[in-house]
DOLO-159368 format. One record per residue (C-alpha): x, y, z; residue in three letters; residue number from 1. Coordinates in nm, 4 decimals. Layout:
PT        c1        c2        c3  residuo  num
PT         X         Y         Z      ALA  NUM
...
***
This chain:
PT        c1        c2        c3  residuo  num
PT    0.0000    0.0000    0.0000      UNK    1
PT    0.3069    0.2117    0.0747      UNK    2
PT    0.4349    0.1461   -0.2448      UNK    3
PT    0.1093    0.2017   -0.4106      UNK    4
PT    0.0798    0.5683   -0.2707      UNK    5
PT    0.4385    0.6684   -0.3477      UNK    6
PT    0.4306    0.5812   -0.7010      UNK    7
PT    0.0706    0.7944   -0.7410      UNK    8
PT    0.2528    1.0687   -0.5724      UNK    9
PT    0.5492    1.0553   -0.8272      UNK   10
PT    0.3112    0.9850   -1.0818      UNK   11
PT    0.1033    1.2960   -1.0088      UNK   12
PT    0.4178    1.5219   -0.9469      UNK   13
PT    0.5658    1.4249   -1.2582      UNK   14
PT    0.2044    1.4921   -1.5080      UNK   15
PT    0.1648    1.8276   -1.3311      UNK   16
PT    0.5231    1.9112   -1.4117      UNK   17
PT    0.4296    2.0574   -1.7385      UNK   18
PT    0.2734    2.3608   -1.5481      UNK   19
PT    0.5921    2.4726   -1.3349      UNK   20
PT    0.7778    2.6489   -1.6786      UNK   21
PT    1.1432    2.7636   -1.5667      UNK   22
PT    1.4385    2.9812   -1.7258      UNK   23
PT    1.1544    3.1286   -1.9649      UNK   24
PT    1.3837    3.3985   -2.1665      UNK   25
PT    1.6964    3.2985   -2.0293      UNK   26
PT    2.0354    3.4876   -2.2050      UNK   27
PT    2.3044    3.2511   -2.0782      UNK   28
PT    2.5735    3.5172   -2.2232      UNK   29
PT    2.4276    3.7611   -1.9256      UNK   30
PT    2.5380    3.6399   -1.5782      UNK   31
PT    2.3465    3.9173   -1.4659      UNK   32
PT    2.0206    3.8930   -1.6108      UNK   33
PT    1.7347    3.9460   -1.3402      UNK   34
PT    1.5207    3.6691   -1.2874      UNK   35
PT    1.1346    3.7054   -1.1671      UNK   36
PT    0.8547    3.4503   -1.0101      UNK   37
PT    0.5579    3.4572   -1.1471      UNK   38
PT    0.2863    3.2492   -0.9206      UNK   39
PT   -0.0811    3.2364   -1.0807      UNK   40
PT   -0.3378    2.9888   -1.1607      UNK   41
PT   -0.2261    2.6564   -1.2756      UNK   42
PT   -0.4582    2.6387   -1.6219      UNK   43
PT   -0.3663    2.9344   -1.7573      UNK   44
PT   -0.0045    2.8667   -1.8242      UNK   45
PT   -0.1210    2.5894   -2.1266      UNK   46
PT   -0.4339    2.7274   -2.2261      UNK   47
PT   -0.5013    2.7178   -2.5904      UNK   48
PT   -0.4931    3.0878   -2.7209      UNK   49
PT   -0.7178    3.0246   -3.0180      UNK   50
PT   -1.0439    2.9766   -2.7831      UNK   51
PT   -0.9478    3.1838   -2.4749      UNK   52
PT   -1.2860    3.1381   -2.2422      UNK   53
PT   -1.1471    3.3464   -1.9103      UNK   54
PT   -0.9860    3.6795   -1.8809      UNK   55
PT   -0.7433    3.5520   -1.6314      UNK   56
PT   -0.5333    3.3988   -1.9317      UNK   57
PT   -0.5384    3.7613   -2.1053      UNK   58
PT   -0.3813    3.8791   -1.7902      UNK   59
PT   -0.1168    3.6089   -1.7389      UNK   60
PT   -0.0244    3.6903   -2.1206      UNK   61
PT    0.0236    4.0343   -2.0760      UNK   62
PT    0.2169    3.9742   -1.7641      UNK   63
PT    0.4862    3.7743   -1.8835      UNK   64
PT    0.5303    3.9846   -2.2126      UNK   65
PT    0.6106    4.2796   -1.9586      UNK   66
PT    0.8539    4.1106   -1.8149      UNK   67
PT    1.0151    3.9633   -2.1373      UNK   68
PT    0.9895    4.3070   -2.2457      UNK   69
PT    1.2305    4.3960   -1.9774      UNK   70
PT    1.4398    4.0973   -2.0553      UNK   71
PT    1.3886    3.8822   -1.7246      UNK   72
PT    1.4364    3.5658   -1.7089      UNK   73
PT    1.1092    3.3711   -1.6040      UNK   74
PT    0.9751    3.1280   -1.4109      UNK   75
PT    0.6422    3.0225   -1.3780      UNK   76
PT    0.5070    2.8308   -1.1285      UNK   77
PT    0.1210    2.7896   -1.0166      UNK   78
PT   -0.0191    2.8770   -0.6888      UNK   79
PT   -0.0777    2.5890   -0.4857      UNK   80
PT    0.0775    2.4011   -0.2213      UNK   81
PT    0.1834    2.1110   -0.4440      UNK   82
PT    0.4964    2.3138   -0.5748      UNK   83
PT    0.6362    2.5495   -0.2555      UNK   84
PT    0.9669    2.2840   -0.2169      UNK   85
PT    1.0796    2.3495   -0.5876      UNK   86
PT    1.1076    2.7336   -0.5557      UNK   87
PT    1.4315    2.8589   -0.5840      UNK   88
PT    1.5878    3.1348   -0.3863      UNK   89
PT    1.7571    3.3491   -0.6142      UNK   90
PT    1.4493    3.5987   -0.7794      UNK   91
PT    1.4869    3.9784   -0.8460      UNK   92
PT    1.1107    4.0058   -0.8392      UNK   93
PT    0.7852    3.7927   -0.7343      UNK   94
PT    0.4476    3.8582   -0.8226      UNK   95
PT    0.1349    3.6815   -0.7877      UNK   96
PT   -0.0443    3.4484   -0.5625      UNK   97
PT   -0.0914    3.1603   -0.3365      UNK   98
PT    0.0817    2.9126   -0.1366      UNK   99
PT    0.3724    2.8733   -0.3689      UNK  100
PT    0.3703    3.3300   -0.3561      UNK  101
PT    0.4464    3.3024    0.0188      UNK  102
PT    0.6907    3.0481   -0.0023      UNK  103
PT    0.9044    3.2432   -0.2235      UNK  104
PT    0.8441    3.5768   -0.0135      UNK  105
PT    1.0281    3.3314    0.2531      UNK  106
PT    1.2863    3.1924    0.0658      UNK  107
PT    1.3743    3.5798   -0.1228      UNK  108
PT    1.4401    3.7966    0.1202      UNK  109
PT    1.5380    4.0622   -0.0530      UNK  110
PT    1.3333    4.0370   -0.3777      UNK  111
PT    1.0392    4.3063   -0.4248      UNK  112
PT    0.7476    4.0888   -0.3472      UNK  113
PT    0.3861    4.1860   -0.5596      UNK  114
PT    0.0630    4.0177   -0.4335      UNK  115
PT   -0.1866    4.0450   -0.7144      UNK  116
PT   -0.5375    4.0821   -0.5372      UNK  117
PT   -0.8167    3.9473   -0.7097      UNK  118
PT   -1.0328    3.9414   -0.4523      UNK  119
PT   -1.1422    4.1346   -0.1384      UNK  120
PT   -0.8913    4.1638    0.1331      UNK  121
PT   -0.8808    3.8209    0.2886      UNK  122
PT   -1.0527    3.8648    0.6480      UNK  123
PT   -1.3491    4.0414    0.4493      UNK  124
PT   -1.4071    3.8382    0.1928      UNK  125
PT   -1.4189    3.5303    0.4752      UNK  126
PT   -1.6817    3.7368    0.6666      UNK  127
PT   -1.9339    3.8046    0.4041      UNK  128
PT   -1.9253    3.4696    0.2603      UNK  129
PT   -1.9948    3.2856    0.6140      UNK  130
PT   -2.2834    3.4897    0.6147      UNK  131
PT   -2.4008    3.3442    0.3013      UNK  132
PT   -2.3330    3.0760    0.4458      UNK  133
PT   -2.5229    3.0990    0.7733      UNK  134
PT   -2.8159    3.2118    0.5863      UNK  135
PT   -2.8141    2.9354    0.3204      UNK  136
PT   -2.8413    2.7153    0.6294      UNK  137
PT   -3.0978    2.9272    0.8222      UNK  138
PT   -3.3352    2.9254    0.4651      UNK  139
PT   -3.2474    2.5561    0.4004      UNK  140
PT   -3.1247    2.3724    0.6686      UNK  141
PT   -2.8287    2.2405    0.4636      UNK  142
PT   -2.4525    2.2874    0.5626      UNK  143
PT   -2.2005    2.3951    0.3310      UNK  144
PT   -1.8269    2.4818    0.3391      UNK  145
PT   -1.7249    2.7780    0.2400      UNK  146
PT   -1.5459    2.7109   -0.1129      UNK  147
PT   -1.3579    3.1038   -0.1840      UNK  148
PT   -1.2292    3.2012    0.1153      UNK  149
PT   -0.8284    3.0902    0.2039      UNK  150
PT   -0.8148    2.9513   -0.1481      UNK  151
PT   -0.5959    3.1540   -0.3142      UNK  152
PT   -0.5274    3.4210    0.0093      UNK  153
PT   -0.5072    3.4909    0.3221      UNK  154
PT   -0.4601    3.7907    0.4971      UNK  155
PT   -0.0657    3.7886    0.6152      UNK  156
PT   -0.0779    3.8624    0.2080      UNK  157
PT   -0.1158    4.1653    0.2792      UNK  158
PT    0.1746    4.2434    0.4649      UNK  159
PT    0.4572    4.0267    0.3821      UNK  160
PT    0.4334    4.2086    0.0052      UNK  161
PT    0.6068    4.5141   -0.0942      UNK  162
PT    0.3848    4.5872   -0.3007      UNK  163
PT   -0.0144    4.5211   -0.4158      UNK  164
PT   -0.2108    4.5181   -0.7097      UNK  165
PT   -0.5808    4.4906   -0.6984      UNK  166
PT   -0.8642    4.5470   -0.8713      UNK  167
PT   -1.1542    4.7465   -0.6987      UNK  168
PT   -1.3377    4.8036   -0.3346      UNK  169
PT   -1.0710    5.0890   -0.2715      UNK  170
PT   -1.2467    5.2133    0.0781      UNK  171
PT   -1.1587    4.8302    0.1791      UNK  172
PT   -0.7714    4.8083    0.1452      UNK  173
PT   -0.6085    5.1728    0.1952      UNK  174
PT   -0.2118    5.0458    0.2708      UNK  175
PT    0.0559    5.2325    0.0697      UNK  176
PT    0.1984    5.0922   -0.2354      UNK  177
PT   -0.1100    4.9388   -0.3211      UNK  178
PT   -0.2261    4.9981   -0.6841      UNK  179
PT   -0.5508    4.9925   -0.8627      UNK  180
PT   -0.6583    4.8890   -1.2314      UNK  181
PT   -0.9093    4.8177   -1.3799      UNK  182
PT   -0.9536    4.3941   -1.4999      UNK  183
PT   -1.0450    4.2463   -1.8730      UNK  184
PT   -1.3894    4.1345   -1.9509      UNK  185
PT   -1.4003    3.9275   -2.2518      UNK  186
PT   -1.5693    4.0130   -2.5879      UNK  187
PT   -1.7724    3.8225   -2.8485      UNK  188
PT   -1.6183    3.9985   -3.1892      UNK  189
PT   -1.9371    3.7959   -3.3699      UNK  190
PT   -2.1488    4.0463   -3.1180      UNK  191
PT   -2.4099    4.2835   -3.2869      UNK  192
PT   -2.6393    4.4623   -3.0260      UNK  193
PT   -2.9740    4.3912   -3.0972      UNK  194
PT   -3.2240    4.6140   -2.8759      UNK  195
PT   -3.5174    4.5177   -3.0613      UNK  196
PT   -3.4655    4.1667   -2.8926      UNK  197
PT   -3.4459    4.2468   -2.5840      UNK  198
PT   -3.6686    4.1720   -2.3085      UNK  199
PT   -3.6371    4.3493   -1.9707      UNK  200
PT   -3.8208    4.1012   -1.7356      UNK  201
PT   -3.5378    3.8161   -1.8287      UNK  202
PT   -3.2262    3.7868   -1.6805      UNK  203
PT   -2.8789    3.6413   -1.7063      UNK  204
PT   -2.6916    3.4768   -1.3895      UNK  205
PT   -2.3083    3.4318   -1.5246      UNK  206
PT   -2.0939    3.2902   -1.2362      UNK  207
PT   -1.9207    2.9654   -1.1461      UNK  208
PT   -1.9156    2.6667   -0.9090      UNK  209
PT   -1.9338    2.8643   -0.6174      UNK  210
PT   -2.3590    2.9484   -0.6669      UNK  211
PT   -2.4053    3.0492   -0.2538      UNK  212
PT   -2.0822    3.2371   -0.2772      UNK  213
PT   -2.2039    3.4567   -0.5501      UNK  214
PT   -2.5845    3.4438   -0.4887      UNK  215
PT   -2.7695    3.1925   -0.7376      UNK  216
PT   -2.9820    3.0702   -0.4325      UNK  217
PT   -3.1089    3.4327   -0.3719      UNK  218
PT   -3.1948    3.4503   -0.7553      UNK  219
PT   -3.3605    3.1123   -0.7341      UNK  220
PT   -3.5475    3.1728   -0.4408      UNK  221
PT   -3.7039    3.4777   -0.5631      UNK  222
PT   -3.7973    3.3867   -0.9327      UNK  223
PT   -3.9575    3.0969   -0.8135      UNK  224
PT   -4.2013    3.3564   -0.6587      UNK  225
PT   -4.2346    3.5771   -1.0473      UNK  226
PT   -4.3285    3.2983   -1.2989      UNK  227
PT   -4.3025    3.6391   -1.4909      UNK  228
PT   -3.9473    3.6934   -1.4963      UNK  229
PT   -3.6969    3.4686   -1.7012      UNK  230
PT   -3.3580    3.3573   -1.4811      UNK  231
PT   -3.1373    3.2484   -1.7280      UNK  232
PT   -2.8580    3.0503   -1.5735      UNK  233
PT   -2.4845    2.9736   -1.6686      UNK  234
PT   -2.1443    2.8601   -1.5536      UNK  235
PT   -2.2664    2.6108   -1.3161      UNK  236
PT   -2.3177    2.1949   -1.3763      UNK  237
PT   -2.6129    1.9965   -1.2490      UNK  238
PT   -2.3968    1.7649   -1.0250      UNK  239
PT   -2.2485    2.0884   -0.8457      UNK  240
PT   -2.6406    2.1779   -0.7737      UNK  241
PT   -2.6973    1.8964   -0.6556      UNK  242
PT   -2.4348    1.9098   -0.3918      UNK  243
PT   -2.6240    2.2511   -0.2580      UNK  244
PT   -2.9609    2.0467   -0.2920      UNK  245
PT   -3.0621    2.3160   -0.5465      UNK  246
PT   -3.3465    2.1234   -0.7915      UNK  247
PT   -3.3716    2.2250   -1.1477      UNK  248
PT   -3.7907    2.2320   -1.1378      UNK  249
PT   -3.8222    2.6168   -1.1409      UNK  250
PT   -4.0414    2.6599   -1.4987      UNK  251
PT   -3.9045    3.0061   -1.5601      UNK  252
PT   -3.5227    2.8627   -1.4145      UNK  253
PT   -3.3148    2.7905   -1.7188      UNK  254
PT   -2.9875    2.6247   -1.6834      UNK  255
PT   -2.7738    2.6676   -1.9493      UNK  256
PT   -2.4522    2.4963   -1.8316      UNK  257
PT   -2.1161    2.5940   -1.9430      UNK  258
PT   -2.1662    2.8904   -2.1929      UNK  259
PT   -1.8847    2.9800   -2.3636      UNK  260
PT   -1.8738    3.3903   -2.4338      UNK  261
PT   -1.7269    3.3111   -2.7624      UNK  262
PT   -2.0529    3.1298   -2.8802      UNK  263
PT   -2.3365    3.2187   -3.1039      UNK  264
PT   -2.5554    3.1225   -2.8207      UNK  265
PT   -2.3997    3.3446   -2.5913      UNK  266
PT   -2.5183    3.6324   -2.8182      UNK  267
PT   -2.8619    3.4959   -2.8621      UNK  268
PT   -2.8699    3.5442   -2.4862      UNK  269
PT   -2.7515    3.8348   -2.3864      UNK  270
PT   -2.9169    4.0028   -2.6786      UNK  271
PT   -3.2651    3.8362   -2.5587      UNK  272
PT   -3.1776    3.9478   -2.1854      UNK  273
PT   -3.1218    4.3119   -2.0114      UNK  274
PT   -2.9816    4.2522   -1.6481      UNK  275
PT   -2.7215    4.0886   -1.5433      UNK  276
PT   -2.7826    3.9893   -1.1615      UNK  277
PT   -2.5302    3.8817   -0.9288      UNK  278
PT   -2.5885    3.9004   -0.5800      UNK  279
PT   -2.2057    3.7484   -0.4703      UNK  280
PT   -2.0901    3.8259   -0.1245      UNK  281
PT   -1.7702    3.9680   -0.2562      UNK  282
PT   -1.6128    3.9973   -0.5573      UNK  283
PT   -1.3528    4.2098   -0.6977      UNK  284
PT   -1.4918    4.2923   -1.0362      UNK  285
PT   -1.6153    3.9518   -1.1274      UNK  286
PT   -1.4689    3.8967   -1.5035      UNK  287
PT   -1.8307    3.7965   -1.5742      UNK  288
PT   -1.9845    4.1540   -1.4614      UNK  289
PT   -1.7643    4.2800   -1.6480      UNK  290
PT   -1.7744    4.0165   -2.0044      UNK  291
PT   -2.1612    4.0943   -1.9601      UNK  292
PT   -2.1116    4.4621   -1.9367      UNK  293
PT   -1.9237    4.4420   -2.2225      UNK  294
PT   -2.1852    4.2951   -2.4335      UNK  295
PT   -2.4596    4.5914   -2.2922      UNK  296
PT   -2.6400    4.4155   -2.0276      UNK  297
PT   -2.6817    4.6025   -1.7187      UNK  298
PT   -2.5621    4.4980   -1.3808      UNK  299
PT   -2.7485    4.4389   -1.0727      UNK  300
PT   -2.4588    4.3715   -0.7890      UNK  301
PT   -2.4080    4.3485   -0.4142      UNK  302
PT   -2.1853    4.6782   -0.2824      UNK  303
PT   -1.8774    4.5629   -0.2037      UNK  304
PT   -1.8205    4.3980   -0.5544      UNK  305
PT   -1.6348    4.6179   -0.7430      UNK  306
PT   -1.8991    4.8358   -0.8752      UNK  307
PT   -1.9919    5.0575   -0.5652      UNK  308
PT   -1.8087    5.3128   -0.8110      UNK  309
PT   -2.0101    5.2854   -1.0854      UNK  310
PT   -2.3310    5.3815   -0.9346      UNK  311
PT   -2.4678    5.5639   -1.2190      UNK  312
PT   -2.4154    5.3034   -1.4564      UNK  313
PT   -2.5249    4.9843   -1.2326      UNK  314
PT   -2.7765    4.8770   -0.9721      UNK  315
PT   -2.6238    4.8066   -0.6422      UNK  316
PT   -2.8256    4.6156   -0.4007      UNK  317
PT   -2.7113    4.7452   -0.0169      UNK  318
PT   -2.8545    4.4183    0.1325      UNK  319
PT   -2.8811    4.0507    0.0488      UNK  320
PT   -3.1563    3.9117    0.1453      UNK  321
PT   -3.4796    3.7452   -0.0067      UNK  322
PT   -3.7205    4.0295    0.0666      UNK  323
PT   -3.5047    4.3425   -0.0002      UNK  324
PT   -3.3363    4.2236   -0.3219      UNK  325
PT   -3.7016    4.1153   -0.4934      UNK  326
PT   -3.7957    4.4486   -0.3803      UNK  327
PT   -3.5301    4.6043   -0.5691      UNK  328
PT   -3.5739    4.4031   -0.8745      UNK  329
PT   -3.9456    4.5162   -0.8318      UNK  330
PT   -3.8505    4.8943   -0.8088      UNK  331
PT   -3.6265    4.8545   -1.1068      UNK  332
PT   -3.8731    4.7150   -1.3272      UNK  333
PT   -4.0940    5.0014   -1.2328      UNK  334
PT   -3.9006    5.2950   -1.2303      UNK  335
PT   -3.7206    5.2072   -1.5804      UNK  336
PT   -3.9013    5.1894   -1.9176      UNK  337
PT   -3.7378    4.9692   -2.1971      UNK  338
PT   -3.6125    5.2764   -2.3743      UNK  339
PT   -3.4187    5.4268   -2.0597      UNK  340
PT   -3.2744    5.0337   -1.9834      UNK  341
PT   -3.1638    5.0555   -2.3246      UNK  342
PT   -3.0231    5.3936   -2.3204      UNK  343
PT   -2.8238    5.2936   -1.9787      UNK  344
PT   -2.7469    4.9281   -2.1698      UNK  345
PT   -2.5481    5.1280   -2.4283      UNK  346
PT   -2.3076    5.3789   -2.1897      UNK  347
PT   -2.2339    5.0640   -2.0128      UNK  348
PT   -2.1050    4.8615   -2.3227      UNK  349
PT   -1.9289    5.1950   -2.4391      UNK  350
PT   -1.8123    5.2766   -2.0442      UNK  351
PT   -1.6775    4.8852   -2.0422      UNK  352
PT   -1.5447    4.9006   -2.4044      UNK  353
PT   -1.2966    5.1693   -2.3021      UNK  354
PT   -1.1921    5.0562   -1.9502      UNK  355
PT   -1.2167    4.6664   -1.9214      UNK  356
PT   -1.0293    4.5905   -2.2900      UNK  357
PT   -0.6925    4.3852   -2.3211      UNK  358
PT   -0.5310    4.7305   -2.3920      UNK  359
PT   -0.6687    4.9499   -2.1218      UNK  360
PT   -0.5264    4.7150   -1.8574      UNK  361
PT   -0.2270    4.6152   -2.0261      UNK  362
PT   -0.1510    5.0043   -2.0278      UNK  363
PT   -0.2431    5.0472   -1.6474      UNK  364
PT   -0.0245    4.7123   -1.5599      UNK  365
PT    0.2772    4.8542   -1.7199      UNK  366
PT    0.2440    5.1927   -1.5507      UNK  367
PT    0.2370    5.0148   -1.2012      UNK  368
PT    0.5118    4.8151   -1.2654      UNK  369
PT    0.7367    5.0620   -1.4451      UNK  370
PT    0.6218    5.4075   -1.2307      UNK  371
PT    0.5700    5.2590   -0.9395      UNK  372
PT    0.6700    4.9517   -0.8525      UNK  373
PT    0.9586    5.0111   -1.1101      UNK  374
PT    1.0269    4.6861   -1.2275      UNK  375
PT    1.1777    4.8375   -1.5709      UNK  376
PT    1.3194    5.1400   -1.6638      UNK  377
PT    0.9850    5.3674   -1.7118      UNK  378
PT    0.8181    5.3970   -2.0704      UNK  379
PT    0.5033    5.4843   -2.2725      UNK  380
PT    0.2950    5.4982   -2.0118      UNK  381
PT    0.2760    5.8013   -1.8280      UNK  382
PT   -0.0652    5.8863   -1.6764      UNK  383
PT   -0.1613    5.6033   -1.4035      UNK  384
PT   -0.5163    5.6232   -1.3289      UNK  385
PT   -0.6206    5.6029   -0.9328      UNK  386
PT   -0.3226    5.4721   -0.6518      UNK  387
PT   -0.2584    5.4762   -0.3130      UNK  388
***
């Protein structure tokens, strides 16, 4: 049995080899070329370009071809546990995430150390999902772990980096050196808006396994009550459901499965729907908020999401539960004719064209890291948007 385990462990070690990627750029004529860590989820380092389906791979991308710009020599390694005893101890820079992120901060003492936050600070982001938690159980009687929090941070993050990069919820993190941008929603280049399509009482749910983290049981709970309203409902498999005891017999409930943003039928939908509704405990601008924004639908969000900023443009609920969110779906629906939800539909896709494109953030990543941070030797890109 000993045997057994060892060989499954070399086994496993040796197939997941492919994502740890070392000496990336390397000039061997240049004994003093600087060498940089970058630590970041495991999938994105051999995703197929051709059919990117998550903005995290855009970002990786554009990471590394900063730092090749600047002629480092990289290594990438993903975030979790499984690789902290191969990190080496001799890194200029380190940027990223994760278990594998603080064992380098330990090992490289004197290496400028960059978390990159994609979510709320750690301690906050635990707090608001136990109360999802809690309050699944209180409505349902049904335990559940919670599956975001501690994953990919935890809150000595924080302070054993130099520096930080995050994305949003700015009156939730105010240390120095810690720099804001905004991050990439994808975009359908088939997309034509179609308003004449649209229908405001249906709406799209765009999220991922986590459905009490980011507030599909809410949405459920209260469209069962309005056989009038259309949930439309993607990212999330019917085994994962099952494990919340979520059933699939909701007439007006309509689960999609995976959806890929790339699709034909991804246009059909959003060009049928108008809102966008994710009630998430915390997010820090959820790539799908911002995908959907980018194809004209129009948001309705918790605060503390990323989008408390954006007031004008999106609907930001100030509580979570059942009664005051259907009231606020309610309210909306009143107050806003078709032509107004339209007109708003429109500045957002033209708001989220200009700020949450490949270029925009590969122009506010560089700043940080050159003017700031500086990683290289300054450049093009002169005019950083918000800091601390």
């Amino acid at each position: 049995m000993k045997i057994k385990k060892t060989i499954k462990a070399y086994l496993r070690k040796r197939l997941n080899d492919k994502y740890y990627i070392q000496n990336l750029n390397i000039d061997i004529e240049n004994e003093k070329q600087k060498k940089v860590l970058i630590c970041y989820l495991d999938y994105t380092a051999l995703h197929n370009l051709e059919h990117i389906m998550h903005p995290q791979i855009y970002e990786f991308s554009i990471m590394i071809k900063y730092f090749l710009s600047q002629n480092y020599c990289i290594d990438i390694c993903p975030y979790n546990y499984e690789y902290q005893e191969r990190i080496k101890d001799d890194y200029d820079i380190i940027i990223g995430l994760g278990a594998t992120f603080r064992t380098a901060v330990q090992k490289n003492t004197l290496a400028k150390k960059i978390l990159y936050l994609t979510e709320n600070p750690p301690l906050i982001a635990e707090q608001l999902e136990k109360a999802r938690v809690d309050y699944f159980y209180e409505r349902k009687g049904k335990k559940i772990p919670l599956e975001r929090s501690g994953v990919c941070f935890v809150e000595s993050d924080l302070y054993i980096a130099d520096y930080r990069i995050c994305g949003s919820n700015k009156h939730l993190l105010n240390q120095p050196n810690t720099f804001f941008l905004y991050f990439i929603g994808l975009k359908n280049q088939n997309f034509s808006y179609d308003g004449k399509r649209k229908n405001k009482y249906n709406f799209l749910w765009f999220g991922g396994p986590a459905a009490i983290h980011k507030g599909l049981d809410i949405c459920m709970d209260i469209f069962e009550r309005h056989k009038e309203w259309n949930l439309y409902v993607a990212g999330i498999t019917e085994k994962k459901l099952k494990t919340y005891g979520i059933h699939e017999g909701i007439s007006n409930v309509h689960f999609l499965g995976f959806l890929d943003v790339n699709s034909k039928e991804y246009i059909d939908i959003v060009n049928e729907t108008v809102f966008m509704i994710l009630p998430s405990c915390s997010e820090s601008y959820s790539t799908a908020v911002l995908t959907s924004m980018r194809h004209g639908l129009v948001p309705i969000v918790c605060q503390n999401n990323g989008f408390d900023e954006f007031e004008d443009l999106v609907f930001i609920l100030k509580d979570y539960h059942i009664e005051y969110v259907e009231k606020e779906i309610i309210r909306i629906l009143e107050d806003y004719s078709m032509e107004e939800l339209e007109k708003r539909s429109k500045e957002i896709m033209e708001f989220a064209d200009t700020n949450f494109s490949m270029g925009n953030y590969r122009k506010e990543l560089y700043q940080i890291l050159d003017l700031y941070v500086n990683v290289g030797g300054g450049g093009e890109y002169q005019d950083v948007k918000d800091c601390l």
